[in-house]
FIBANU-995821 format. One record per residue (C-alpha): residue number from 1; residue in one letter; x, y, z. Coordinates in pm, 1 decimal. Example, Ala and Ser with C-alpha at 12.3 -4.5 7.8 and 13.67 -1.06 7.14 Angstrom:
# FIBANU-995821
+-----+---------+----------+----------+----------+
: num : residuo :        x :        y :        z :
+-----+---------+----------+----------+----------+
:   1 :       A :   1230.0 :   -450.0 :    780.0 :
:   2 :       S :   1367.0 :   -106.0 :    714.0 :
+-----+---------+----------+----------+----------+
# end
This chain:
# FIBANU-995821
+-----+---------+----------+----------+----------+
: num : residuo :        x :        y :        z :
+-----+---------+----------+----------+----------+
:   1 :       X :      0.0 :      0.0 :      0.0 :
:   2 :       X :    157.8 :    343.6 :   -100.6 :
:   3 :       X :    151.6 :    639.0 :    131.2 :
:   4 :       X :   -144.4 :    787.2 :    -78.3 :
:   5 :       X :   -350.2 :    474.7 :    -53.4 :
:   6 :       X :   -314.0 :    507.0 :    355.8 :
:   7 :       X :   -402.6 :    862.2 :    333.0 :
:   8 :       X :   -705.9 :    753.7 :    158.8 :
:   9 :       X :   -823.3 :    513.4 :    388.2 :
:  10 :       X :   -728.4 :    752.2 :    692.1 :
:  11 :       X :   -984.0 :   1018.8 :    526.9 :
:  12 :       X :  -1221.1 :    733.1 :    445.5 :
:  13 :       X :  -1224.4 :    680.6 :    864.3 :
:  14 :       X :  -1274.2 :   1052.3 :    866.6 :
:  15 :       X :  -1563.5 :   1105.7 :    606.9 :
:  16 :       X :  -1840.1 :   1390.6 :    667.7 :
:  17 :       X :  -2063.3 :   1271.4 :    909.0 :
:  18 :       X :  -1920.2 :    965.8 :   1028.1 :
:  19 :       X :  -1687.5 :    823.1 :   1295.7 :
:  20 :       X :  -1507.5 :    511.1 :   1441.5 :
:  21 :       X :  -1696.4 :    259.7 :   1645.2 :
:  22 :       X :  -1448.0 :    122.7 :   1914.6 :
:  23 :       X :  -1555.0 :   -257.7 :   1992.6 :
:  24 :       X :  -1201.2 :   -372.7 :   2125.1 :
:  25 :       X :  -1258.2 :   -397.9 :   2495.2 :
:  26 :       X :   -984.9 :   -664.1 :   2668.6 :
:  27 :       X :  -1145.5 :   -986.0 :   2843.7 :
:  28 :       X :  -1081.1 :   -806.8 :   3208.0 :
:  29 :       X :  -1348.0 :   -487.7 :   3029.5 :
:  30 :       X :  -1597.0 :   -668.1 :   2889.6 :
:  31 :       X :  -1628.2 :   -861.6 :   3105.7 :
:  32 :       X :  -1694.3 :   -593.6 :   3354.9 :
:  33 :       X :  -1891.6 :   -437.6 :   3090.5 :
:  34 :       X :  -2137.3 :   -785.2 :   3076.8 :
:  35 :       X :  -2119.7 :   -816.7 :   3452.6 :
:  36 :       X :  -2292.9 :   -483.1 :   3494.0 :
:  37 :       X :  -2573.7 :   -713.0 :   3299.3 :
:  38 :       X :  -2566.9 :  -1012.1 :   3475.9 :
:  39 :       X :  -2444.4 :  -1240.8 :   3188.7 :
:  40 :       X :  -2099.5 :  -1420.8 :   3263.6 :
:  41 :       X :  -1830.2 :  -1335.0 :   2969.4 :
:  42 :       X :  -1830.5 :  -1633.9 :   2725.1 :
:  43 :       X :  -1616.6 :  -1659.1 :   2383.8 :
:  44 :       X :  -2002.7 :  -1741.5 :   2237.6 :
:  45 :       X :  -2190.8 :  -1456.3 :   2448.5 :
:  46 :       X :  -1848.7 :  -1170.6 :   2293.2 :
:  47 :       X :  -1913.2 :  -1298.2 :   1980.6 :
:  48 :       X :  -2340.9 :  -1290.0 :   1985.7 :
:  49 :       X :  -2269.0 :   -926.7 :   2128.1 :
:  50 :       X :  -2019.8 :   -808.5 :   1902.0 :
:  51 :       X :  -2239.9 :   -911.0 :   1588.2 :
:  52 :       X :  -2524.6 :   -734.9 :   1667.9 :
:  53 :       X :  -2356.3 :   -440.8 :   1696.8 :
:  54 :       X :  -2175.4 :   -512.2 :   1334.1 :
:  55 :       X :  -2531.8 :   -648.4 :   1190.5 :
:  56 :       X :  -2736.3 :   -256.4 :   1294.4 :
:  57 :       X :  -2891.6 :   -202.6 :    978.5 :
:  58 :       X :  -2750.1 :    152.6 :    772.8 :
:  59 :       X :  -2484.7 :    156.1 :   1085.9 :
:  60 :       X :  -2313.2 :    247.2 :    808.9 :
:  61 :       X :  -2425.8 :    618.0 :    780.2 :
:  62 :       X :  -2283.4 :    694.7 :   1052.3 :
:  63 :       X :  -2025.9 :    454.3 :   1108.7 :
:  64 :       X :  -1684.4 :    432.0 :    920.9 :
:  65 :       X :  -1517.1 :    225.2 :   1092.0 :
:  66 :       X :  -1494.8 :    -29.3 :   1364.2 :
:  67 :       X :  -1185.0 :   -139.3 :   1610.8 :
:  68 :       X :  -1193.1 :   -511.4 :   1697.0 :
:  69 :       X :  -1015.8 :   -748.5 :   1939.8 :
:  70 :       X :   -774.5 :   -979.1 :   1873.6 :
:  71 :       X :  -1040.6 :  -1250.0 :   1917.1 :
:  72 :       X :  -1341.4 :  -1086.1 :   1709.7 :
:  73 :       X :  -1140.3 :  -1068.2 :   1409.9 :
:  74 :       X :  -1090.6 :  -1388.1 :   1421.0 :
:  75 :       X :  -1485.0 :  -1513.6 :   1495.2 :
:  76 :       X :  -1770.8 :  -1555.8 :   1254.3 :
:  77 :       X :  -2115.6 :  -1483.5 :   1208.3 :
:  78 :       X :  -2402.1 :  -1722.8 :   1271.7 :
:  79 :       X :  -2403.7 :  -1800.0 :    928.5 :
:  80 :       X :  -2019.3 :  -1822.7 :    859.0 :
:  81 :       X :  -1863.8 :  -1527.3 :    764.6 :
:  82 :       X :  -1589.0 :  -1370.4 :    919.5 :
:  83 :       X :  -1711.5 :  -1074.4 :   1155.6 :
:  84 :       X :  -1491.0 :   -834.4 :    966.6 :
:  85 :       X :  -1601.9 :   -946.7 :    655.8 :
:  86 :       X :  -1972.0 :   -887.9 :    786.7 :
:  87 :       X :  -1852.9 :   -540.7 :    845.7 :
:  88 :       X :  -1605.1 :   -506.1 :    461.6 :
:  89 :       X :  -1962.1 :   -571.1 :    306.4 :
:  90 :       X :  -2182.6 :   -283.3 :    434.2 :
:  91 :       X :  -1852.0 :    -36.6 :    356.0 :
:  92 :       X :  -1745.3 :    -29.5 :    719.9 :
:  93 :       X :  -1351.0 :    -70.2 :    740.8 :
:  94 :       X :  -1257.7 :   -339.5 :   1002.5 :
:  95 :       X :   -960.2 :   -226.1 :   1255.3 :
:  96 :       X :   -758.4 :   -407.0 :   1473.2 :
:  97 :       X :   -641.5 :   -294.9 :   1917.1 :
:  98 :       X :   -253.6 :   -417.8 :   1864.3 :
:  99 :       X :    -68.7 :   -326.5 :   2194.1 :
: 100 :       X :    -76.5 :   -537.9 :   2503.1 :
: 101 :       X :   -170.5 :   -284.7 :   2737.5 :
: 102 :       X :    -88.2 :      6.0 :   2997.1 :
: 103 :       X :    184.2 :   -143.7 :   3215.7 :
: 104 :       X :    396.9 :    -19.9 :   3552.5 :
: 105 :       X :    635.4 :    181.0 :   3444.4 :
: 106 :       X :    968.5 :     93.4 :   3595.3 :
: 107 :       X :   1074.4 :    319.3 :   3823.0 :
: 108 :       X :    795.7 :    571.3 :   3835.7 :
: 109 :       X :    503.6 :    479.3 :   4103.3 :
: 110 :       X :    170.5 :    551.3 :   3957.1 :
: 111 :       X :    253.5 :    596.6 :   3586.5 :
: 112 :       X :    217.0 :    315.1 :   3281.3 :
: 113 :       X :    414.4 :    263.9 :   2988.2 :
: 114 :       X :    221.3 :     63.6 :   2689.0 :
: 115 :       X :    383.9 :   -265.7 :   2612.8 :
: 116 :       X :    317.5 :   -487.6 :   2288.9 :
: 117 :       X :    608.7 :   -366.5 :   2014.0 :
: 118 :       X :    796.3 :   -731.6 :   2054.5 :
: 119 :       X :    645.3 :   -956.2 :   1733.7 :
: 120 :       X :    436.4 :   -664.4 :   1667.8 :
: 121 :       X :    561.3 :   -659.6 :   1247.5 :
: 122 :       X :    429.9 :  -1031.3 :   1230.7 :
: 123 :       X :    132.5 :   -965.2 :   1435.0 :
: 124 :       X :     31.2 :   -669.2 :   1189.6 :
: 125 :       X :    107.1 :   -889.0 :    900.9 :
: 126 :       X :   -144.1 :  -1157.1 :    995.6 :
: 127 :       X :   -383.2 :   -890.6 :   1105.6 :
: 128 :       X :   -329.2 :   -741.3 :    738.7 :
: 129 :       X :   -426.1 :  -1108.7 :    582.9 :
: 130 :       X :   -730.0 :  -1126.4 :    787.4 :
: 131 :       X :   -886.1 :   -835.8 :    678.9 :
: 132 :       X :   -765.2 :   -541.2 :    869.3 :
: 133 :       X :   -654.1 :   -179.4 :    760.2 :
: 134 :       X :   -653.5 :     22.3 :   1022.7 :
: 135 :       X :   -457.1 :     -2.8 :   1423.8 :
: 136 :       X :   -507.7 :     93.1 :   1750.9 :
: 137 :       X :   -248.2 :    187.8 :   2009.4 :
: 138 :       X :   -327.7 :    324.8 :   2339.6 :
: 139 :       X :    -99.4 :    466.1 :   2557.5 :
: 140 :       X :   -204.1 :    647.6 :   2889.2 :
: 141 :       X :    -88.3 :    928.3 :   3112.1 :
: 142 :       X :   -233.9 :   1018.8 :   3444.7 :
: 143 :       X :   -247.5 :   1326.9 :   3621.6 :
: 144 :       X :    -94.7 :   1366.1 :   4016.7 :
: 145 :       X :    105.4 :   1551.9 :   4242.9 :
: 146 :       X :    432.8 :   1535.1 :   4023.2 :
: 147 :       X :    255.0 :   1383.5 :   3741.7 :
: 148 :       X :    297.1 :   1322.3 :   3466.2 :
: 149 :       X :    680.1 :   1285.5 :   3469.7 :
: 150 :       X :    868.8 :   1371.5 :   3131.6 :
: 151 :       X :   1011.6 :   1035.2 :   3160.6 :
: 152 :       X :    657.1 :    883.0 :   3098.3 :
: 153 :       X :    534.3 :   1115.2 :   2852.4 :
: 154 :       X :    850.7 :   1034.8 :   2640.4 :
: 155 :       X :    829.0 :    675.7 :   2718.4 :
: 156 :       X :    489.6 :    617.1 :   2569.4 :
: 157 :       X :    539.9 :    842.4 :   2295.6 :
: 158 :       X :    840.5 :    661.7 :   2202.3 :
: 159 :       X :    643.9 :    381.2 :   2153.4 :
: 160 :       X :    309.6 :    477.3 :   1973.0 :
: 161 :       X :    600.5 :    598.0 :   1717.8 :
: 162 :       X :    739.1 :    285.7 :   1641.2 :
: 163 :       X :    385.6 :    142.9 :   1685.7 :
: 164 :       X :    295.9 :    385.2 :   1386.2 :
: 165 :       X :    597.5 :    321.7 :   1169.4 :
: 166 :       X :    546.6 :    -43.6 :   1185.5 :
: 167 :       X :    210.1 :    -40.8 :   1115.0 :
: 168 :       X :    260.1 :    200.0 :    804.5 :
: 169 :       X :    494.3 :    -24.9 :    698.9 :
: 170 :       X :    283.5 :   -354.2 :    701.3 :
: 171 :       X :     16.8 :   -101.6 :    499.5 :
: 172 :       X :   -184.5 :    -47.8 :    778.8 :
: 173 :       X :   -296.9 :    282.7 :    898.0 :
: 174 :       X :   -177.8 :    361.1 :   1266.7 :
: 175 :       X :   -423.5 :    553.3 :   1448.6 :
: 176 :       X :   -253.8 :    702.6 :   1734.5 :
: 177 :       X :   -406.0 :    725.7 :   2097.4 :
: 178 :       X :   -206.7 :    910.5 :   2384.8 :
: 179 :       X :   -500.9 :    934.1 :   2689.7 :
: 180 :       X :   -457.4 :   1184.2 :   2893.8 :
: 181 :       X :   -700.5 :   1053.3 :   3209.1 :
: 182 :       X :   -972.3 :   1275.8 :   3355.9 :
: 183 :       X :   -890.7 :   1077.4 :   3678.3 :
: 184 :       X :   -843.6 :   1308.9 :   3983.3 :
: 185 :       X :   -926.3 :   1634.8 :   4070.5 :
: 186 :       X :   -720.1 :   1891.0 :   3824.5 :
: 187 :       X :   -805.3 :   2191.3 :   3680.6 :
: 188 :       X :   -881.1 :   2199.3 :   3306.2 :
: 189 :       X :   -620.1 :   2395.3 :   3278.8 :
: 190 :       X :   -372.5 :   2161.2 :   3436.7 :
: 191 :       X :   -539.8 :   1939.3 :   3147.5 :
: 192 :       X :   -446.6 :   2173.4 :   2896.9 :
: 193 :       X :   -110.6 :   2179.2 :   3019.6 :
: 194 :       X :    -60.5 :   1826.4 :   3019.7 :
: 195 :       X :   -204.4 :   1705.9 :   2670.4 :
: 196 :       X :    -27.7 :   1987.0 :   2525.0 :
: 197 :       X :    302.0 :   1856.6 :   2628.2 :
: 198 :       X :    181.5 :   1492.7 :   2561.3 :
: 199 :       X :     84.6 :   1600.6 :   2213.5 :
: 200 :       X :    428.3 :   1826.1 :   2113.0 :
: 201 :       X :    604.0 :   1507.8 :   2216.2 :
: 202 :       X :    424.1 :   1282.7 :   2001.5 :
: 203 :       X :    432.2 :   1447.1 :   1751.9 :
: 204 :       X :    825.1 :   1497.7 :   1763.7 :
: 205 :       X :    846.0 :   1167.3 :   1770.5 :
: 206 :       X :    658.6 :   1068.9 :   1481.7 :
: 207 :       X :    830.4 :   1332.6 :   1282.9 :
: 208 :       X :   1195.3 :   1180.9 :   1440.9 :
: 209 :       X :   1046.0 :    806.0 :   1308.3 :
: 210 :       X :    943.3 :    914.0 :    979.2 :
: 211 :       X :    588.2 :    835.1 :   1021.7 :
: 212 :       X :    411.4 :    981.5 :    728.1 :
: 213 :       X :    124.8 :   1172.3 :    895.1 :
: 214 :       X :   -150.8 :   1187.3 :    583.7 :
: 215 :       X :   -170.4 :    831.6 :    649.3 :
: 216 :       X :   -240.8 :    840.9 :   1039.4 :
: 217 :       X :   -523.4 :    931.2 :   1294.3 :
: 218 :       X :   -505.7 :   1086.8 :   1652.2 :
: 219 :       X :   -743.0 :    968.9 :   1902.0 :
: 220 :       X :   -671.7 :   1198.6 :   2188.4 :
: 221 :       X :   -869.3 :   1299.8 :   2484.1 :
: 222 :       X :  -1102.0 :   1603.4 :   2508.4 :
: 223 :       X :   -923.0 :   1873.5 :   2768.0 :
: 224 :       X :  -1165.4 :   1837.6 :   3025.2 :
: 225 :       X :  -1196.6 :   1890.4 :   3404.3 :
: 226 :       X :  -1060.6 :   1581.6 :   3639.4 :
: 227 :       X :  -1392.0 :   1412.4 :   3728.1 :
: 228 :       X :  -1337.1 :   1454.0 :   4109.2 :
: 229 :       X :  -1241.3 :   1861.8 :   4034.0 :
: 230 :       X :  -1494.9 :   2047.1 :   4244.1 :
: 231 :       X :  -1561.0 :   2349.7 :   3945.9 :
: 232 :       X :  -1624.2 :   2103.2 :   3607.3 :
: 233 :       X :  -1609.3 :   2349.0 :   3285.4 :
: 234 :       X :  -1887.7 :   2388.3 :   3083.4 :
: 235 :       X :  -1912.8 :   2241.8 :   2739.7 :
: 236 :       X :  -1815.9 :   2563.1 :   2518.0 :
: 237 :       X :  -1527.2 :   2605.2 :   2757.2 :
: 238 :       X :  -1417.5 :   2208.6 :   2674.3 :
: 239 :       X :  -1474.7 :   2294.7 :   2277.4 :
: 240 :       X :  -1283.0 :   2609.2 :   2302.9 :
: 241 :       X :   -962.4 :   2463.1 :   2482.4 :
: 242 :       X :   -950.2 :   2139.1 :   2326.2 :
: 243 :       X :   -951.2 :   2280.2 :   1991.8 :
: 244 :       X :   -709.8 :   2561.8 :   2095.2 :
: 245 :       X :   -477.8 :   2275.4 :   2239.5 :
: 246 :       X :   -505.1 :   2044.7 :   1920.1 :
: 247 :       X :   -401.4 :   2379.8 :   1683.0 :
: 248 :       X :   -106.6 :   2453.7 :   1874.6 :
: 249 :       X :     38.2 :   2066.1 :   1916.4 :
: 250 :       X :   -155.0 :   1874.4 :   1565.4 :
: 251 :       X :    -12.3 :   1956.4 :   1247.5 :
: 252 :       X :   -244.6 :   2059.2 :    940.8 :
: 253 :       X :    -84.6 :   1671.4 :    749.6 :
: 254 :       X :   -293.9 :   1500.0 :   1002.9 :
: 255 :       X :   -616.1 :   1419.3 :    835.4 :
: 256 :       X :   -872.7 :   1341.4 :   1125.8 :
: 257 :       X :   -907.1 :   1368.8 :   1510.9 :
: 258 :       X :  -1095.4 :   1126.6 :   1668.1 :
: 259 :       X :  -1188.4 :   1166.3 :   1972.5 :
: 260 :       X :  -1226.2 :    938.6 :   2295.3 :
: 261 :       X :  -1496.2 :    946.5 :   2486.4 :
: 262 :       X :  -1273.9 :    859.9 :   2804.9 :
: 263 :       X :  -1574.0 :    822.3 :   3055.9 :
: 264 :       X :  -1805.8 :   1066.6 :   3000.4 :
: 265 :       X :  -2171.5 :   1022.1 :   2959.0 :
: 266 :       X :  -2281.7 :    927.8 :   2596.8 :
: 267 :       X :  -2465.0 :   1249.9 :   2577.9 :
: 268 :       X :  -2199.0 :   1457.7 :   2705.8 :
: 269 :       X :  -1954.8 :   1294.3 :   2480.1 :
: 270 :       X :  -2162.3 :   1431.9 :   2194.8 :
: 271 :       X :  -2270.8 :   1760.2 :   2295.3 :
: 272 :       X :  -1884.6 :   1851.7 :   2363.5 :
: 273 :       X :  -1772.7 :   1697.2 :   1999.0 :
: 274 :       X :  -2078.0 :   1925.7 :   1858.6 :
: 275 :       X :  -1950.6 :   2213.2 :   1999.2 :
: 276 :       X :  -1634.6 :   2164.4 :   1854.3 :
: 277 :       X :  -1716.2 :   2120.5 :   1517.7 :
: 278 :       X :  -1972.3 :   2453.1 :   1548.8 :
: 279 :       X :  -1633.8 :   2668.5 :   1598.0 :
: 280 :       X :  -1520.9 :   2521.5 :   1225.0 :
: 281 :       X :  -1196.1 :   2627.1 :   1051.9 :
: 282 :       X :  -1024.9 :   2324.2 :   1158.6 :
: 283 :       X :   -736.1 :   2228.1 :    940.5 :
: 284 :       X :   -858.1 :   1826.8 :   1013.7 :
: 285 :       X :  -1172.3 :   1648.1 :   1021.4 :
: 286 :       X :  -1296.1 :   1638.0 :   1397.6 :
: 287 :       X :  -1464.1 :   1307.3 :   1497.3 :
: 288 :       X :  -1548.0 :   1016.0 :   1726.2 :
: 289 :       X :  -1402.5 :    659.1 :   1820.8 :
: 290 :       X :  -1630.3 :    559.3 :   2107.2 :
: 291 :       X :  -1678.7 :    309.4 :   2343.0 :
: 292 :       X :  -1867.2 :    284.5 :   2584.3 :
: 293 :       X :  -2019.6 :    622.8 :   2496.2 :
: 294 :       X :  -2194.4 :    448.0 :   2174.9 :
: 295 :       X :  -2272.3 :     85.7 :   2329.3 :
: 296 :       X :  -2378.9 :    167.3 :   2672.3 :
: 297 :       X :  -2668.9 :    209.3 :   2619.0 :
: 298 :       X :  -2723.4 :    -46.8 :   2386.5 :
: 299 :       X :  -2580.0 :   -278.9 :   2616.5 :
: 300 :       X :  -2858.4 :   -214.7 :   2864.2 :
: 301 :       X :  -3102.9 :   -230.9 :   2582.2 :
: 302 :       X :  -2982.8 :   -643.5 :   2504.9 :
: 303 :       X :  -2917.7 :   -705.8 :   2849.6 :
: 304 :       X :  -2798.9 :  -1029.2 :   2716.9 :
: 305 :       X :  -3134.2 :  -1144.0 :   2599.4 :
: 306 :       X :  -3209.3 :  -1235.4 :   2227.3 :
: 307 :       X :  -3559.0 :  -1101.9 :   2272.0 :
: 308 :       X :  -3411.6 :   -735.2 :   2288.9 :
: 309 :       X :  -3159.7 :   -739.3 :   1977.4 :
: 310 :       X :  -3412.1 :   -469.8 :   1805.9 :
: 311 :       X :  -3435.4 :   -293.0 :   2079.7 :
: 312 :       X :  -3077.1 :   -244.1 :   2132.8 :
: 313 :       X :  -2979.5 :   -187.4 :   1763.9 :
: 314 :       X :  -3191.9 :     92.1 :   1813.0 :
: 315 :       X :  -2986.1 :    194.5 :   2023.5 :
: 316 :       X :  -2678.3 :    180.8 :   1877.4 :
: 317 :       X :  -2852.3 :    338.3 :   1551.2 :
: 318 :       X :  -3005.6 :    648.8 :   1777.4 :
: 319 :       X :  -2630.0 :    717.5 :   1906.4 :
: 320 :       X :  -2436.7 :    674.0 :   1580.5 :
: 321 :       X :  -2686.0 :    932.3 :   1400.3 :
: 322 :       X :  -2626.2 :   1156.2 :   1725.2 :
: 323 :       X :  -2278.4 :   1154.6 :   1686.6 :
: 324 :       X :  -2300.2 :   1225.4 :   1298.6 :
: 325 :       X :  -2496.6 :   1542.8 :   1363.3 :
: 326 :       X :  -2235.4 :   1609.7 :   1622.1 :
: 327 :       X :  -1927.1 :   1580.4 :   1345.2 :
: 328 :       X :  -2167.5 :   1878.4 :   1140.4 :
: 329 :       X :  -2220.8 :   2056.6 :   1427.0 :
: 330 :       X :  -2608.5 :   2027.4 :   1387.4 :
: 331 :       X :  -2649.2 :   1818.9 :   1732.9 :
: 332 :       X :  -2916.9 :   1911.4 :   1961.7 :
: 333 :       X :  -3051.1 :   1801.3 :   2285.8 :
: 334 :       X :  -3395.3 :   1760.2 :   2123.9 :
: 335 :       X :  -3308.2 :   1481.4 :   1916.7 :
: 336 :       X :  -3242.3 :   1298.4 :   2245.8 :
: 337 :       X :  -3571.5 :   1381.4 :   2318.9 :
: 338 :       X :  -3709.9 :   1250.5 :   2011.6 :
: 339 :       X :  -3552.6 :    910.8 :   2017.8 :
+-----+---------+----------+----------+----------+
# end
């Protein structure tokens, strides 16, 4: 795949009015996700999940894109076919979580550096043959008395650079995720402070690595207030320093943002991405890759019963068209209170 054809796929990921479902939850989260249903965490009940979401009918509207797990790119429908084939078919581009997760960081109490670059060229290869075209790497950096440490920042991005380069070289576009956790009780502006300096060195590292940017993502957080700070900013006040954060740290090469929802509500997840995109002039598409902010309530909806699949594609549907008004900047509350 040439540089161009990875910039095409990135904007493909980025198209108007659509954004990045992210299905890759680890066995240790979904299975917290399912026990806040009462169903235990089978291979069988992942799978029956994971293809109802994929089987929504015209998902694809507002749905580019999906990020899988190791283990649902490798499952099948009920009738056969490969669950990112089921996805290929209705035009949604199948994805792929590569790294092995936020671990201790040596030397540093309470920070994580992302492991998972050992066999990570053959792993991408495979991934490639089974139908992937896009990756995933999160890396994540917490906020504390001392913290972050430049050590950690530096560490992590580090790695999401080589993450990228291999990925761009097994013709896969890297989509690039340094979290910056609302955990605790900072100030946005200690946010601000904080992804900015995650984001510059990111950035310098991909440049250092020779990553080609047109053919990568960034899925950063929003700047938002810690979730335990007692004064939370309001959601123009998120729009306005998020954006102003990504223009002085994003170059204009990168073709899409997108956005995690990092534990905010489902609507409030929305209503601060539609705010965003009502400032326009942005040099790159802004856009989603949610979790738990586009299946939560759809997982209440199933509830683990076959009875409520309907139901709970409804769901799914009703926050994926949400979320595309919210990439126009046409969102509004009362289409919650339509649905």
């Amino acid at each position: 795949m040439t540089a161009v054809t990875l910039a095409s796929t990135a904007a493909e990921l980025v198209a108007k009015g659509k954004g990045i479902l992210a299905a890759d939850e680890s066995l240790p989260t979904i299975e917290k996700r399912f026990n806040s249903i009462n169903i235990p965490s089978t291979e069988e009940n992942r799978r029956t999940y994971r293809q109802m979401l994929f089987t929504t009918e015209k998902i694809e509207r507002f749905i580019s894109g999906v990020i899988l797990f190791d283990e649902t790119l490798r499952q099948k429908s009920d009738d056969g076919t490969p669950l990112g084939e089921v996805l290929a078919r209705k035009g949604v581009i199948p994805g792929i979580k590569v790294d092995k997760g936020a671990k201790a960081f040596a030397g540093f109490p309470g920070e994580k550096v992302t492991e998972g670059l050992d066999g990570l060229r053959d792993r991408l290869a495979e991934y490639r043959d089974l139908g992937a075209r896009f990756a995933k790497w999160r890396a994540v950096i917490a906020i504390g008395d001392r913290l972050p440490t430049a050590a950690c920042i530096s560490a992590n991005a580090h790695a999401l650079a080589r993450y990228a380069a291999l990925c761009q070289e097994a013709e896969l576009v890297p989509i690039v995720e340094p979290e910056v956790l609302m955990d605790g009780d900072h100030t946005i502006a200690r946010c601000v402070d904080v992804t900015l300096s995650t984001l510059e060195s990111v950035y310098q590292e991909l440049e250092r690595q020779g990553v080609e940017l047109e053919g990568t993502l960034l899925k950063p957080n929003m700047v938002l207030s810690g979730k335990d700070c007692p004064q939370q900013a309001g959601i123009d006040e998120v729009a306005e320093a998020t954006v102003r954060c990504l223009n002085e740290a994003v170059p204009s090469a990168v073709p899409g943002i997108v956005f995690l929802s990092g534990g905010q509500s489902s609507e409030l997840a929305t209503a601060h991405l539609n705010a965003m995109n009502a400032l326009g002039g942005h040099p790159w598409e802004l856009s989603f890759s949610y979790g738990r902010a586009l299946q939560d309530h759809t997982l209440k909806a199933w509830a683990g019963d076959p009875a409520n699949v309907a139901a709970a594609q409804r769901a799914l549907y009703h926050r994926a068209q949400c979320n595309g008004a919210a990439r126009m900047g046409t969102y509004t509350g009362q289409m919650e209170v339509a649905a």
